[in-house]
N, C-alpha and C positions, 0 to 999 in steps of 0.2 A: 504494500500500500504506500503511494506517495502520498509526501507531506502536503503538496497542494490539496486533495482529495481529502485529505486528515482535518484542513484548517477550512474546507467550505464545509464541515458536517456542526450540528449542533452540538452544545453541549451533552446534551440527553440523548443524541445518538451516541457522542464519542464516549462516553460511560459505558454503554450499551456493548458498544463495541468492543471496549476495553475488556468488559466482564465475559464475553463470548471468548476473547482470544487467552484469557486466564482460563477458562475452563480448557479451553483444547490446546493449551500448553501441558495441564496439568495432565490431562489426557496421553499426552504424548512421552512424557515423563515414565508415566506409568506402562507405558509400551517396552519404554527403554529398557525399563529394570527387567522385565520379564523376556527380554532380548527379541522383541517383536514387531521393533521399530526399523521400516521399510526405508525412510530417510530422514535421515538424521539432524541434517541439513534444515528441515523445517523450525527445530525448536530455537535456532537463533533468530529465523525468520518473525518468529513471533515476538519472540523476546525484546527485536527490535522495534515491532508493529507495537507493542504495548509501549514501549518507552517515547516514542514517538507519539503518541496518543497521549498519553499521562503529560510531556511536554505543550503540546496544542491546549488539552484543557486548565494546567494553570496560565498557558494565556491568556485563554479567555477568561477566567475569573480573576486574574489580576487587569486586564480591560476593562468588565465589568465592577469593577470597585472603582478603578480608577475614574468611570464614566460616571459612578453616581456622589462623588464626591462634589 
């Protein structure tokens, strides 16, 4: 996921979103342990997908404060 695509979604998407790519991180984790993880390569993909997302929404709530000051 691009960060352009990250930073046009709502906050209440990009949560949403976040909480989705946390589940199927954890999901993927649990593959691993059980050595049934097909590629492996996805769980930094996520990993990056969440950080990127968790970054997007303190901007926007540090926008949104700073707008209602």
């Amino acid at each position: 996921m691009k960060i352009q695509e990250i930073r046009e979604m709502t906050a209440k998407e990009l949560a949403s979103r976040k909480h989705e790519l946390e589940h199927e991180a954890f999901n993927l984790r649990i593959q691993k342990q059980g050595g049934q993880l097909e590629k492996p390569h996805l769980l930094t993909v996520i990993r990056r997908d969440i950080a990127r997302i968790s970054t997007a929404l303190t901007e926007k709530t540090k926008a949104a404060a700073g707008a209602s000051k």
